[in-house]
VMD Tcl script that draws the C-alpha trace (Angstrom):
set ca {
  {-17.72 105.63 196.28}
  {-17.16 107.04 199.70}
  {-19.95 109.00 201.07}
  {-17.62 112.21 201.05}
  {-17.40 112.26 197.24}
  {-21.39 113.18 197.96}
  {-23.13 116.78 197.56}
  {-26.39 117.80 198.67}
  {-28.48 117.13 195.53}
  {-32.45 118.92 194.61}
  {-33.20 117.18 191.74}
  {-32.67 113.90 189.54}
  {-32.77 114.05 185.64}
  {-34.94 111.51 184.02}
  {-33.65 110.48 180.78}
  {-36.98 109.18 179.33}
  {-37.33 106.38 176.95}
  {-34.89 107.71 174.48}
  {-32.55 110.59 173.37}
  {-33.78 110.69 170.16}
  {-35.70 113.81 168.99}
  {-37.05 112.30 166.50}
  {-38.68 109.19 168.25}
  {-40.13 111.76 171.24}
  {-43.19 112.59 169.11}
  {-43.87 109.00 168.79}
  {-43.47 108.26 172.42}
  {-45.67 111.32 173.13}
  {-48.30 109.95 170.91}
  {-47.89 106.41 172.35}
  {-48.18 107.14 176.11}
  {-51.04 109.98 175.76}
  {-53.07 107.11 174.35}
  {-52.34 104.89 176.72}
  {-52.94 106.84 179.36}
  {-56.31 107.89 178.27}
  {-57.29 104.23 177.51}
  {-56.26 103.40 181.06}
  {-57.97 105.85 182.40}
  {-61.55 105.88 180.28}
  {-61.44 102.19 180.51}
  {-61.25 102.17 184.00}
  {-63.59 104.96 184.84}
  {-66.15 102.65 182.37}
  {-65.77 99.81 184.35}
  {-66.27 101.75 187.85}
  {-69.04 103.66 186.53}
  {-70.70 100.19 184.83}
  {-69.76 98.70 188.35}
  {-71.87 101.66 190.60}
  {-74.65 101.93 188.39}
  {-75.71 98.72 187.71}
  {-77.21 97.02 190.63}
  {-76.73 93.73 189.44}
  {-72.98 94.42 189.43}
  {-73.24 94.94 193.42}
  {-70.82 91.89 194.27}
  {-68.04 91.50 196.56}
  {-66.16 90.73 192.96}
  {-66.83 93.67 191.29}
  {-66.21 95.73 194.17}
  {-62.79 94.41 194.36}
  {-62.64 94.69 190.62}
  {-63.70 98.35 190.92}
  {-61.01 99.13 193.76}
  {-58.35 97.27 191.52}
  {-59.49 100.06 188.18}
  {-59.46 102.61 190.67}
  {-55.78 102.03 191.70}
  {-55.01 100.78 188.08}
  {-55.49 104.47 186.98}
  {-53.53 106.55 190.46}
  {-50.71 104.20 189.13}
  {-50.18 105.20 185.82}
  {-51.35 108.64 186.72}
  {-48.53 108.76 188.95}
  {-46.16 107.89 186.42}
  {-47.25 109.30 182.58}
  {-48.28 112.52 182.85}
  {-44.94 113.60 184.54}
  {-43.30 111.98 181.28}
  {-45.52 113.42 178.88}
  {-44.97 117.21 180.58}
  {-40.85 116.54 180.26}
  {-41.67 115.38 176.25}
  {-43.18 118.84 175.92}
  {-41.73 121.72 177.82}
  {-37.78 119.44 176.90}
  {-37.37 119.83 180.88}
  {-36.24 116.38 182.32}
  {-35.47 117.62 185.49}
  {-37.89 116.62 188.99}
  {-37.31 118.24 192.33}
  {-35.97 115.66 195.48}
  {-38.69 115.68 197.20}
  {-41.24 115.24 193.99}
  {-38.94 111.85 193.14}
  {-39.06 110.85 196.47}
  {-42.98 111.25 196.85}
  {-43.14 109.69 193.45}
  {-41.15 106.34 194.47}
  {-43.92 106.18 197.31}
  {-46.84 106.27 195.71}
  {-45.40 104.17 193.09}
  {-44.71 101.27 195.91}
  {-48.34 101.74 197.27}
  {-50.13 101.41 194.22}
  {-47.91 98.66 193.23}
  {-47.73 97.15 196.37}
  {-52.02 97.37 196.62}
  {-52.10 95.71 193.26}
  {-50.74 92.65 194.59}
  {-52.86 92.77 197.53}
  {-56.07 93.18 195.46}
  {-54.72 90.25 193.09}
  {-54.48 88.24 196.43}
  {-58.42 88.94 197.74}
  {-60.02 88.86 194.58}
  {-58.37 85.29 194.53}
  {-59.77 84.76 198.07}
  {-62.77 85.67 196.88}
  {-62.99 83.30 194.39}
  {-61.54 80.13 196.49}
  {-64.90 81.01 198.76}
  {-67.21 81.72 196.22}
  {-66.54 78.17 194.35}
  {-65.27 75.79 197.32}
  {-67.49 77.35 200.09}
  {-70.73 78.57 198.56}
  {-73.03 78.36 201.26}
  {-70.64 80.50 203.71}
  {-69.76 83.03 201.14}
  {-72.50 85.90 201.88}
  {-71.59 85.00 205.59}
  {-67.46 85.36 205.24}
  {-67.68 87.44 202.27}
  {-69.99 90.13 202.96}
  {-69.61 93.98 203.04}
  {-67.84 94.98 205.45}
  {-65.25 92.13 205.10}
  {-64.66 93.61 201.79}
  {-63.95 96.67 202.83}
  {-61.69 95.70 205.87}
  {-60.03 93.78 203.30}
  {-59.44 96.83 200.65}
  {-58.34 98.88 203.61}
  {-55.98 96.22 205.49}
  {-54.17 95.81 202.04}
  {-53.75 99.68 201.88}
  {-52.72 100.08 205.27}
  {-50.01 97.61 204.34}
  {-48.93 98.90 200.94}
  {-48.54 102.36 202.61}
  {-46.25 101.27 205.41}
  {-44.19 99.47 203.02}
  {-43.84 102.44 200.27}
  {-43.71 104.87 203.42}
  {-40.70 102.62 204.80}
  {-38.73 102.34 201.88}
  {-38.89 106.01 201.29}
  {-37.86 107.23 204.58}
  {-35.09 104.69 204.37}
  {-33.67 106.65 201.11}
  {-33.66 109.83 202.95}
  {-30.80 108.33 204.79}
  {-28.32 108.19 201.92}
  {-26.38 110.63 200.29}
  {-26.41 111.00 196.23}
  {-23.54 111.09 194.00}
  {-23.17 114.35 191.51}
  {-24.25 111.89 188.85}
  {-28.15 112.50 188.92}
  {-29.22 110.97 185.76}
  {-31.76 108.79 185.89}
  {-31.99 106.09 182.97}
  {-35.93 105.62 183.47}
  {-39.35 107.80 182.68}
  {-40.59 107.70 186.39}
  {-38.91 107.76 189.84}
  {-38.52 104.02 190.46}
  {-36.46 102.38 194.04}
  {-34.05 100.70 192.10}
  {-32.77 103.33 189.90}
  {-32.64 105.35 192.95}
  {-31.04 103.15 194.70}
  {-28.22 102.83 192.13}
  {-27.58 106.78 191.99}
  {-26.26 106.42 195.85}
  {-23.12 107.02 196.78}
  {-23.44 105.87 200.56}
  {-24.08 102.59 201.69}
  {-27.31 100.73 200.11}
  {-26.89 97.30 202.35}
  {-29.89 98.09 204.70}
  {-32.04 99.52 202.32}
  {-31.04 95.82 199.76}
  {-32.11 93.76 202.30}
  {-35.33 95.91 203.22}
  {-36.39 95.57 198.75}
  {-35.73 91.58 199.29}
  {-37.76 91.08 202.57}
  {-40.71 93.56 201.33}
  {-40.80 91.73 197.87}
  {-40.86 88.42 199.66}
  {-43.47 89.39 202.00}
  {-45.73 91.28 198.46}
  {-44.85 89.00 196.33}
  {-44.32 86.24 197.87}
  {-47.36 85.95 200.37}
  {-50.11 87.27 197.71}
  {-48.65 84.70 194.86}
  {-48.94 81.98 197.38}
  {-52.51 82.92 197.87}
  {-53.57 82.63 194.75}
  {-51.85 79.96 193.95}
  {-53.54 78.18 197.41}
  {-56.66 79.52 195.77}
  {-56.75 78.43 192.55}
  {-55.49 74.85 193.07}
  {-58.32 74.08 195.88}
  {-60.93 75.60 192.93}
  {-59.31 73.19 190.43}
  {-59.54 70.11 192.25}
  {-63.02 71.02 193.71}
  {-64.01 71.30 189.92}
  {-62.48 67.89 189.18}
  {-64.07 65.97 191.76}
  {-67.28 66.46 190.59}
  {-66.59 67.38 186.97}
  {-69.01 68.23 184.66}
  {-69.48 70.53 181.62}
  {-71.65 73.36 183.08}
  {-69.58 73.30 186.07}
  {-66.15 73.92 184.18}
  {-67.49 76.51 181.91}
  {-69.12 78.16 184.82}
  {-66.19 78.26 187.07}
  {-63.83 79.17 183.71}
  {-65.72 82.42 183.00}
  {-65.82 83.16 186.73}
  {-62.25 82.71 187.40}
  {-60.50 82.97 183.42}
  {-60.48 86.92 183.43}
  {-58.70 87.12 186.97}
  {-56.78 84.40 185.79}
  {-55.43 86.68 182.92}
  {-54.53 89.79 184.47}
  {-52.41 87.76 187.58}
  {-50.69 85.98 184.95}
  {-50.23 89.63 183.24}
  {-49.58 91.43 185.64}
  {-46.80 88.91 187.21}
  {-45.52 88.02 184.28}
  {-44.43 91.24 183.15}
  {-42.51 91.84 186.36}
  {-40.98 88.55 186.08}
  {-39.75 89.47 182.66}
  {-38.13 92.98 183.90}
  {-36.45 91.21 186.82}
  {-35.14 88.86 183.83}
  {-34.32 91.40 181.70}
  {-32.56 93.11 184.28}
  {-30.45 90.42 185.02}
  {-29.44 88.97 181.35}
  {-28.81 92.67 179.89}
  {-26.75 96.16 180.82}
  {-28.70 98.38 179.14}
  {-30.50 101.19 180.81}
  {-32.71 101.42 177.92}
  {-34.15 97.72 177.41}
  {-34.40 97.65 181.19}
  {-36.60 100.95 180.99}
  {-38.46 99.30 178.40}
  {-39.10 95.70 180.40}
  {-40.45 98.40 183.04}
  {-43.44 100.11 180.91}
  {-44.25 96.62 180.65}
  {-45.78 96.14 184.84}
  {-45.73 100.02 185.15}
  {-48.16 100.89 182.32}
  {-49.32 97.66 180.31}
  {-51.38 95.45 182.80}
  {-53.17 99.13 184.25}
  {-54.69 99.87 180.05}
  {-55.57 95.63 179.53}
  {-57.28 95.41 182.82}
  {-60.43 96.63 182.17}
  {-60.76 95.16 178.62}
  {-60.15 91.75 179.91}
  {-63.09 91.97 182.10}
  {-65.37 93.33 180.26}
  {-64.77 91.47 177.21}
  {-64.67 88.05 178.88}
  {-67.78 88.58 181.54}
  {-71.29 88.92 179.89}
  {-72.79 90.70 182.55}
  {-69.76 93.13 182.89}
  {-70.66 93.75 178.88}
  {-73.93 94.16 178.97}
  {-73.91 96.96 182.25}
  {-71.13 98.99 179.43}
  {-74.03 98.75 176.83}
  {-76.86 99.84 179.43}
  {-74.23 102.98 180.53}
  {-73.12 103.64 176.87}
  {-76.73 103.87 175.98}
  {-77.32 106.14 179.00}
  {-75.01 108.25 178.18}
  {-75.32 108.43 174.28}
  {-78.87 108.91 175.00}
  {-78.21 111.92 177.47}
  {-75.75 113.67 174.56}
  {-78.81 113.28 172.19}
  {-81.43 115.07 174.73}
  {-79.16 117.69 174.97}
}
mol new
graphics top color blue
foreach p $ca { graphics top sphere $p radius 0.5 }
foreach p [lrange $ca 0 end-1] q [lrange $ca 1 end] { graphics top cylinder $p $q radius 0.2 }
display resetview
């Protein structure tokens, strides 16, 4: 379409999960309790994290930072989804879609980032002990958090000014539950070259440059664990390593399968679908990975469980 076919739009329809009336209660049901898992089990593991002194560690600090975007994400998205479910209104203003797809990139983007350090932080922690209190100490962390924020902002604050350039079709239907780039992208009527080749370059540079990281990371740990394997050593490093371990290969793999899914299917609705998948599922697991798998992450849950159980009682 030519850009003159084009009207000045203020708002974008998002068609949800499904048309069905009688599946919405379900949905409703589904993503309210999702959402509050994400966000109690992440506000557990922060508050274990800050009240346990033991727990003071560049890795939990990282681990706190990642529940702390973990739940902005997903705040982002579900409650905007659960308010259309109710009030039947699927309508969102221009510039609420627009400052949605931002903060969407930014949290997303972060995630990556924090994937990336808390990786780092690992490859140090195992293959450099002696130095890590020296390169990994407080205020690296922190320059760290904020350098990967700095970054995700720019790069969700880029993309979004780079929409405001194009003009939108009369078609404003949106075949997804949140505001996401690409579905924006394909509601356009003007041309979307510039703003293609800005989505490749950014997810080569956030997903490329974090995976490579890791993966840097992890095979220097492995091969420093082999060279002088022993039992202790393997189990040690396996329940230091195994629950970041499972979220990266969570959290990637369930983008990898909605870039697959995109590409092997036409429908709107099992694309949506592949999306709740690195929108919504890796933010809830998060925090139950960790603190089933760590022993000292479980025990600081039972010492602020008591705490609190025993404050209800008092009162």
């Amino acid at each position: 379409m030519e850009p003159s076919s084009s009207t000045s739009i203020s708002e974008f329809l998002l068609l949800g999960l499904t048309n069905d009336p009688r599946l919405q209660p379900l949905i409703f049901s589904l993503f309210l309790c999702i959402y509050l898992v994400t966000v109690l089990g992440n506000l557990l593991i922060i508050l274990a994290v800050s009240s346990d002194i033991n727990l003071h560690t560049p890795m939990y600090f990282f681990l706190s930072s990642l529940s702390i975007n973990d739940i902005c994400l997903n705040t982002n998205t579900i409650p905007k989804m659960l308010m259309n479910l109710i009030t039947q209104n699927q309508s969102i203003t221009y510039i609420a879609c627009l400052t949605k797809v931002l903060f969407v990139l930014v949290f997303t983007g972060l995630e990556n980032c924090l994937l990336a350090v808390m990786a780092c932080d690992r490859y140090v922690a195992i293959c450099h002990p002696l130095r890590y209190s020296t390169i990994i100490n407080p205020s690296s962390c922190i320059l760290m958090v904020l350098i990967s924020l700095f970054f995700s902002f720019v790069f969700g604050l880029l993309h979004t000014l780079m929409v405001l350039r194009l003009s939108f079709c009369t078609d404003i239907k949106m075949s997804h539950f949140f505001c996401e780039l690409a579905q924006l992208l394909k509601l356009a009527c003007s041309d979307i070259l510039i703003n293609n080749i800005l989505v490749y370059f950014a997810s080569l540079v956030f997903g490329g440059i974090p995976i490579s990281e890791i993966i840097f990371s992890y095979t220097h740990i492995l091969s420093a664990v082999l060279r002088v394997p022993s039992q202790g050593r393997i189990y040690k490093t396996f329940s230091t390593c195994g629950s970041h371990v499972s979220i990266v290969f969570l959290f990637y793999g369930t983008i990898l399968g909605v870039y697959i899914s995109s590409a092997v299917t036409d429908s709107p609705e099992k694309t949506v679908v592949a999306s709740v998948m690195y929108s919504v599922v890796p933010q809830m697991l998060n925090p139950f990975i960790y603190s089933l798998r760590k022993k000292d992450m479980k025990e600081a849950l039972r010492k602020l469980i008591s705490r609190v159980w025993a404050g209800l009682q008092w009162h």
